[in-house]
C-alpha positions as CSV (number, residue, x, y, z in Angstrom):
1,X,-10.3,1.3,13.8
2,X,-10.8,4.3,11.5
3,X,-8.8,4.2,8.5
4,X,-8.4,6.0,5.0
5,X,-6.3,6.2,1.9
6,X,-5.4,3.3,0.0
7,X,-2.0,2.8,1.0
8,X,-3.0,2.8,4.7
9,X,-5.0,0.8,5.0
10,X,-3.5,-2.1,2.9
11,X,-0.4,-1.8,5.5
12,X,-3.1,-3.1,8.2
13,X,-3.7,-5.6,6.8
14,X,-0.7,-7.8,7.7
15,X,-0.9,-6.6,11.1
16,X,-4.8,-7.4,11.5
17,X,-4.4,-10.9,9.9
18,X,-1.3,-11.7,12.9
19,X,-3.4,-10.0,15.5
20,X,-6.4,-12.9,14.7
21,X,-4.5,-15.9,14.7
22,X,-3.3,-14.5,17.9
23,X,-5.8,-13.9,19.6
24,X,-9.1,-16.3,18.0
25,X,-11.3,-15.1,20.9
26,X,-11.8,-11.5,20.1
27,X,-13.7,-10.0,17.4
28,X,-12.1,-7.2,15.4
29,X,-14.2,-4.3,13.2
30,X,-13.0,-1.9,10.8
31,X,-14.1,1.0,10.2
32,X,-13.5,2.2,7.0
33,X,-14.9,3.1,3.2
34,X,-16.8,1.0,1.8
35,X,-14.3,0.7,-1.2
36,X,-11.7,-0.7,0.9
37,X,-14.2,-3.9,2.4
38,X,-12.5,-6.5,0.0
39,X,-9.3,-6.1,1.6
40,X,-10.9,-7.5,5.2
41,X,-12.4,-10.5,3.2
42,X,-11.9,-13.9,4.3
43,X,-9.9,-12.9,7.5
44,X,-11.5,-14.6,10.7
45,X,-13.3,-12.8,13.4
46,X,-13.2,-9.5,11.8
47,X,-16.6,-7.5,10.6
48,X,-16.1,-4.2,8.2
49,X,-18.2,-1.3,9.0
50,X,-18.7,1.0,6.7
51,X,-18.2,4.9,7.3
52,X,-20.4,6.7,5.2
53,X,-18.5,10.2,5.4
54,X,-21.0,11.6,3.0
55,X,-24.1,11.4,4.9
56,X,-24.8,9.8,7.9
57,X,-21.1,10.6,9.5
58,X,-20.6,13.5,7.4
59,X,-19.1,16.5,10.1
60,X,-19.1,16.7,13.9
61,X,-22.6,15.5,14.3
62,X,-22.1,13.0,12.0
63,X,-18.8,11.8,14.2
64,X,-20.9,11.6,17.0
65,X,-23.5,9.6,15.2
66,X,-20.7,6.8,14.3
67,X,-19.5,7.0,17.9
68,X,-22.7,5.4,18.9
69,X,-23.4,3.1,16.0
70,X,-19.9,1.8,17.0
71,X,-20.7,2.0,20.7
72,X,-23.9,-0.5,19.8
73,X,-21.0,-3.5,18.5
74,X,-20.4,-3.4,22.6
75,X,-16.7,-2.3,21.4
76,X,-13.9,-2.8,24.4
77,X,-11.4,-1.0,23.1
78,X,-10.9,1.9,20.3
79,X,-7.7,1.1,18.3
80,X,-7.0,4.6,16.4
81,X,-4.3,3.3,13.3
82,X,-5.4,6.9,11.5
83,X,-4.6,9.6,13.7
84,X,-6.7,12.4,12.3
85,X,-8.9,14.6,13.5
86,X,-11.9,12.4,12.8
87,X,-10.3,9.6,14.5
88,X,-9.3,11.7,17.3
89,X,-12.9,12.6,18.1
90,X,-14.8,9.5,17.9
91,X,-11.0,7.8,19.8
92,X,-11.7,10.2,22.7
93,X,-15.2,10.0,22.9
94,X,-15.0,6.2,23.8
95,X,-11.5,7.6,26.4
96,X,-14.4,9.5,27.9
97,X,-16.6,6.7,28.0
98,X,-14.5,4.8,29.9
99,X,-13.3,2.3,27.2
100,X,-9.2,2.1,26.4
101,X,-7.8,3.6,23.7
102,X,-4.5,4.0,21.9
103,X,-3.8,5.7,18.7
104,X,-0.8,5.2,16.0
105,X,2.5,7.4,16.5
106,X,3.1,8.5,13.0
107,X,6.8,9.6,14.3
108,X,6.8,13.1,12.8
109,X,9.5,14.5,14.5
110,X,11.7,12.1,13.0
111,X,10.6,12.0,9.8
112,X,10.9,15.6,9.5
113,X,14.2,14.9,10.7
114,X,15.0,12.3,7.5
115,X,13.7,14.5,4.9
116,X,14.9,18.1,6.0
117,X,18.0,19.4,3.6
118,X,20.1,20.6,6.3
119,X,21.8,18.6,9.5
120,X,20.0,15.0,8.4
121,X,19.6,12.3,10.3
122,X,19.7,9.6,7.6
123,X,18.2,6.2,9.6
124,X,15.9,3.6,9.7
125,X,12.6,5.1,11.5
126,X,10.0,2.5,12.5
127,X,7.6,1.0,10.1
128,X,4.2,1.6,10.1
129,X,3.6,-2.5,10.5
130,X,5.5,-2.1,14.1
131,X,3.7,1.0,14.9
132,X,0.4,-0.6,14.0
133,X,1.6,-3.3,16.1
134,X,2.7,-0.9,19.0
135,X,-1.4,0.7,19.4
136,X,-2.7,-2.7,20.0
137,X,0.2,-3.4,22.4
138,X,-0.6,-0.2,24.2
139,X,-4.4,-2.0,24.6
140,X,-3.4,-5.0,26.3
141,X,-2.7,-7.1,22.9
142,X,1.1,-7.3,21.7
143,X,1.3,-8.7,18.1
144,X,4.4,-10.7,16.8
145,X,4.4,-10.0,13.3
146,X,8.0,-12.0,13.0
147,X,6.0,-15.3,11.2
148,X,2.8,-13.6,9.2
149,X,0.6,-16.3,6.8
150,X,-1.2,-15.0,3.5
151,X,-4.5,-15.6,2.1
152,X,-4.0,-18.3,-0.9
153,X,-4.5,-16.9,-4.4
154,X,-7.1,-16.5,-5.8
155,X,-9.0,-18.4,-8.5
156,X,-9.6,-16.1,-11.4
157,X,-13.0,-16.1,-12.5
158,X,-14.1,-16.2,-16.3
159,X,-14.3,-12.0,-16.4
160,X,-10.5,-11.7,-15.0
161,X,-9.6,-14.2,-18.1
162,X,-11.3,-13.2,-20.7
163,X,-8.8,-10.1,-20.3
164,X,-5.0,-11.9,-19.0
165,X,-6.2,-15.0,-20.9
166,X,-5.8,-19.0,-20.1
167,X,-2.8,-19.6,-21.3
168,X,0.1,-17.2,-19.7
169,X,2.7,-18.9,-17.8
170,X,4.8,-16.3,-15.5
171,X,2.6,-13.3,-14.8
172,X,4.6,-9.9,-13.7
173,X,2.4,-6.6,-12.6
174,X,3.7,-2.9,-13.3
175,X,1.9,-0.4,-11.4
176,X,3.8,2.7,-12.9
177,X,2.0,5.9,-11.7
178,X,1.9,7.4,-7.7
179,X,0.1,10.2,-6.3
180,X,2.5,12.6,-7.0
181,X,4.9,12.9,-9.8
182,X,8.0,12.5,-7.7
183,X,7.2,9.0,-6.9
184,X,6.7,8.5,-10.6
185,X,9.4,6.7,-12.5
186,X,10.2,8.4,-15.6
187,X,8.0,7.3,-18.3
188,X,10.5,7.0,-21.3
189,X,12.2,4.8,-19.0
190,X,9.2,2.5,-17.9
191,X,8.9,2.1,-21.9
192,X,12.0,0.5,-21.7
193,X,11.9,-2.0,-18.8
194,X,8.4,-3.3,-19.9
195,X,10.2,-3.8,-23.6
196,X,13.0,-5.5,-22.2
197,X,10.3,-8.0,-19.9
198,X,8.9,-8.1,-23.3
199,X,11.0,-9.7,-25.1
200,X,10.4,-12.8,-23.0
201,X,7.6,-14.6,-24.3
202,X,7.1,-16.9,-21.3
203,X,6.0,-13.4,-19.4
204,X,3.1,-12.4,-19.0
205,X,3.1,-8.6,-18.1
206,X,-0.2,-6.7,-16.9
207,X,-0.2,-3.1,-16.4
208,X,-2.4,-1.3,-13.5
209,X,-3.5,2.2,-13.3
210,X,-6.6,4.3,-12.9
211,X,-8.0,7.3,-14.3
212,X,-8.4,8.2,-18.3
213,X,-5.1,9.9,-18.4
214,X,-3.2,7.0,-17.0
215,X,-5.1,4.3,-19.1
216,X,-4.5,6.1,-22.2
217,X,-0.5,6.1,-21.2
218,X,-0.6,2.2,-20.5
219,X,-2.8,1.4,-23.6
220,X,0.3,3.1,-25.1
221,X,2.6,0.8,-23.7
222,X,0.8,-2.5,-23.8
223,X,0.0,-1.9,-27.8
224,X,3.1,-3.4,-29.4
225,X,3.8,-6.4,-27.4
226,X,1.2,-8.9,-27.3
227,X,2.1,-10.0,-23.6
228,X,1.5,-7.0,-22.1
229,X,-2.3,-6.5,-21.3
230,X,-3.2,-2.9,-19.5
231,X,-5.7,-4.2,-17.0
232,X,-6.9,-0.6,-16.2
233,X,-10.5,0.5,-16.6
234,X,-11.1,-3.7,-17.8
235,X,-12.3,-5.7,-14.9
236,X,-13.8,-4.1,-11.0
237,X,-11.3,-3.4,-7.9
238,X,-12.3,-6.9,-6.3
239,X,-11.4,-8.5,-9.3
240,X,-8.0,-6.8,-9.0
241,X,-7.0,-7.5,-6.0
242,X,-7.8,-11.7,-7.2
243,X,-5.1,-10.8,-10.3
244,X,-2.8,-9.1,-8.0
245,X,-2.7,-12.5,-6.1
246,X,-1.5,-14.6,-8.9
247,X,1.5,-12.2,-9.7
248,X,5.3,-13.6,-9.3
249,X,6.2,-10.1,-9.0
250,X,5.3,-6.7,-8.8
251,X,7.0,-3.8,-9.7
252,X,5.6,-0.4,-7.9
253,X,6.6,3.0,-7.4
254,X,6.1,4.0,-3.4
255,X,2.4,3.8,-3.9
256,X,-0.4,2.0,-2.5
257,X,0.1,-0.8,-5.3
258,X,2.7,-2.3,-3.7
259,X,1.2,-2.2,-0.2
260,X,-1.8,-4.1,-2.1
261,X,0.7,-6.7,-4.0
262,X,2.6,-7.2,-0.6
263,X,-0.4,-7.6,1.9
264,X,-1.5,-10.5,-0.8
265,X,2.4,-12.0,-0.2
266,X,3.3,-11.4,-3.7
267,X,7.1,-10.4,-3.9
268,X,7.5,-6.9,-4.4
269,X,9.9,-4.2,-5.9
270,X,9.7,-0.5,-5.6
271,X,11.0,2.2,-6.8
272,X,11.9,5.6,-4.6
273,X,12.1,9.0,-5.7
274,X,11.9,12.0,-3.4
275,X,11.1,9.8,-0.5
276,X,13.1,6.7,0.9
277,X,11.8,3.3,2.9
278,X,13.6,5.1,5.6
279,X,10.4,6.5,6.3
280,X,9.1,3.3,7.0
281,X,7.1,3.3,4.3
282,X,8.5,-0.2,2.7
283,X,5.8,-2.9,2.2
284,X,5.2,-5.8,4.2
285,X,7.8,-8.8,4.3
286,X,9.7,-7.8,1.8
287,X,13.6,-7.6,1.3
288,X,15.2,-3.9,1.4
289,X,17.4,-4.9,-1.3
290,X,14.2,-4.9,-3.8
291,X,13.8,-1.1,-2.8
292,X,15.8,0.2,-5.3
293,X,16.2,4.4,-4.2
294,X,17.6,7.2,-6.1
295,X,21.5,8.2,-6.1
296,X,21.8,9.7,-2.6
297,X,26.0,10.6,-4.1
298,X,24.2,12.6,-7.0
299,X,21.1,14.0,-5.1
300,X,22.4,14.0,-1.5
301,X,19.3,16.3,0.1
302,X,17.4,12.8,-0.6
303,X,15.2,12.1,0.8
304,X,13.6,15.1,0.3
305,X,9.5,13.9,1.6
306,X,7.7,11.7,3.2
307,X,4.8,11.3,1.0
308,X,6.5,12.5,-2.3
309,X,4.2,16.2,-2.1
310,X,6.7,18.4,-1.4
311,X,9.3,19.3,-4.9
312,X,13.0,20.1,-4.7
313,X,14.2,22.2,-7.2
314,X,16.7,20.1,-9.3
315,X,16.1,16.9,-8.0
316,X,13.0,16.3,-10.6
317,X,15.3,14.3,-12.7
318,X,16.4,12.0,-9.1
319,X,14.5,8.9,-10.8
320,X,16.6,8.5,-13.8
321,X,20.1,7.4,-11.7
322,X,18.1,4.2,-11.3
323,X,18.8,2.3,-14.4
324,X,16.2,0.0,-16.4
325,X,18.6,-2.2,-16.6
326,X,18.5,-3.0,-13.0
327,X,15.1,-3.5,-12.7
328,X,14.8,-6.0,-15.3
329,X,17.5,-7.7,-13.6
330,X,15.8,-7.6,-10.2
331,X,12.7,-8.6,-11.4
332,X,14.1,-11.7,-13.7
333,X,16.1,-12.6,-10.2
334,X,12.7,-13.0,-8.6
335,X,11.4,-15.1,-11.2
C-alpha cells in the first residue's frame, strides 16, 4: 500500500487494524514515509516499509526500484489506498506481473458534484473508511469495520510530563490551524472558546500546531491561563501521538488532527468551513452531530471544496455562523 499526506494515511488506520483481527493469517506492509511509521506501531502482522522518495525511489526509475524491493516481501496482492500516479505505476507493474490489484475510488465525479455552485447534489458520498474497505474487498478480503477496537492509551513518559505536568485531571486537545485558511476557524473566535474551557480549572487544555508562525499564535493563547499548555515545537511527533491518546476530547478543524485523535479512539469534534463531511471526509467512529458545519441558509454554495483549496468570494467569513458558544457546549457534553 502506497500512501501520503498526513490525513490519509491516519484514515487507514482503522481500516488496517479491522482488516488484521480479520484475517490473523496474512501479513500486511505499508509503504509509506518514514514519518508516518508510528502510526503502524503495535498493530499485529503488519511491517512498515519505508519509501524513500528522495533517493532510492526518487522518479520513474526509482518506482521501478521499489517495485522490486516490494516484489522481494513475496507480496500477493498490491492494495493501492493512494491513487496517484506513483501508486498507479508500481500498482500496475505487479497487474502485469500477474499479482491482483485494486486501487481506492476517490469518487470525484460526485464530489465535484457536492461542491459545484450551481445544480448541487447535496448528499452523503461514501467515506474514505468504506472505500478503503471496498479495495481490499475487490482483492478477495471484505472488511467489516461495523465493531473496530483501539490501541490502549498510552503511558506518558517523563519528557511528555515534564511539559502537560502530573497533576491534570480532564485533558482536552485544540488543534486550531488546517492546510488551508478556509478550514481554519477564525482566530479571534478560537481565543474565545479556549477562554471559556479556561475558566474550568479541572481542564486541562493542550494546544497542537506546527511551524514557527503557528507556535508563536498558540504561545499567544496558552500565556494567560495556566491550564492551557501549547505542546507545539515541545516534545517529538511519537511523543504526540502518546498525548493525543490520553485526550477526553479533541477539537479539530477538517485536518489531519482529527483523523490522528480519532484513529487513537479519542472522541472528536470538528469544525467545517468551505468543505462539509459530506465529502466523506469525517473521522473514524465518530457521531455526525460533533461535526459542527457552516450556515448552509447564510452561505448556501457550501460546500464550496473538497479539500478547503479552492476560495469563494464572500464566503471567507462562512466560519464565524458557528458560534463559540456551541463548541464549548459540545465539548463540555463530551466530558
Amino acid at each position: 500500500m502506497r500512501l501520503s499526506a498526513m490525513g490519509d494515511v491516519a484514515m487507514t488506520v482503522p481500516v488496517l487494524r479491522a482488516f488484521v483481527k480479520q484475517y490473523p493469517t496474512v501479513k500486511l506492509t505499508v509503504i509509506s514515509r518514514p514519518f508516518f511509521k508510528p502510526f503502524f506501531e503495535g498493530i499485529p502482522n503488519l511491517e512498515f516499509f519505508a519509501f524513500d522518495e528522495k533517493k532510492r525511489h526518487k522518479g520513474f526509475f526509482g518506482l521501478l526500484r521499489l517495485f522490486r524491493d516490494i516484489k522481494k516481501l513475496k507480496v500477493d496482492a498490491f492494495a493501492d489506498l493512494h491513487n496517484v500516479l506513483r501508486s498507479k505505476v508500481v500498482s500496475l507493474l505487479f497487474a502485469l506481473s500477474g499479482k491482483k490489484r485494486a486501487t481506492v475510488d476517490k469518487g470525484r465525479e460526485g464530489k465535484k458534484e457536492l461542491t459545484r455552485a450551481e445544480n448541487k447534489i447535496f448528499k452523503q458520498l461514501p467515506t474514505m473508511f468504506e472505500r478503503h474497505a471496498k479495495v481490499f474487498e475487490e482483492i478477495g478480503f471484505p472488511v467489516n469495520l461495523s465493531h473496530p477496537e483501539f490501541p490502549k492509551k498510552a503511558v506518558l513518559s517523563a519528557e511528555i510530563t515534564d511539559v502537560v505536568g502530573e497533576n491534570y485531571q480532564k485533558l482536552i486537545g485544540i488543534a486550531p490551524f488546517a492546510q488551508y485558511d478556509s478550514k481554519v476557524y477564525p482566530l479571534d473566535l478560537m481565543q474565545e472558546v479556549i477562554a471559556k474551557l479556561a475558566e474550568n480549572k479541572d481542564h486541562t487544555i493542550l494546544l497542537f500546531g506546527g511551524g514557527k508562525k503557528e507556535i508563536e499564535i498558540l504561545d499567544s493563547f496558552s500565556e494567560p491561563f495556566k491550564n492551557v499548555i501549547n505542546v507545539a515545537g515541545k516534545i517529538k511527533f511519537q511523543q504526540e501521538l502518546k498525548l493525543i491518546s490520553n485526550l477526553q476530547v479533541m477539537l479539530s478543524m477538517d485536518s489531519g488532527n482529527a483523523h490522528i485523535a480519532a484513529m487513537l479512539g479519542v472522541k472528536v469534534i470538528t469544525l467545517w468551513g468551505a468543505t462539509h463531511p459530506y465529502a466523506g471526509f469525517l473521522p473514524f467512529n465518530q457521531n455526525p452531530e460533533n461535526a459542527l458545519v457552516s450556515d448552509r441558509n447564510v452561505y448556501p454554495k457550501l460546500p464550496t471544496s473538497v479539500y478547503g483549496n479552492k476560495v469563494t468570494e464572500g464566503y471567507e467569513e462562512a466560519m464565524r455562523t458557528i458560534s463559540p458558544k456551541k463548541i464549548v457546549k459540545k465539548i463540555q457534553n463530551l466530558l
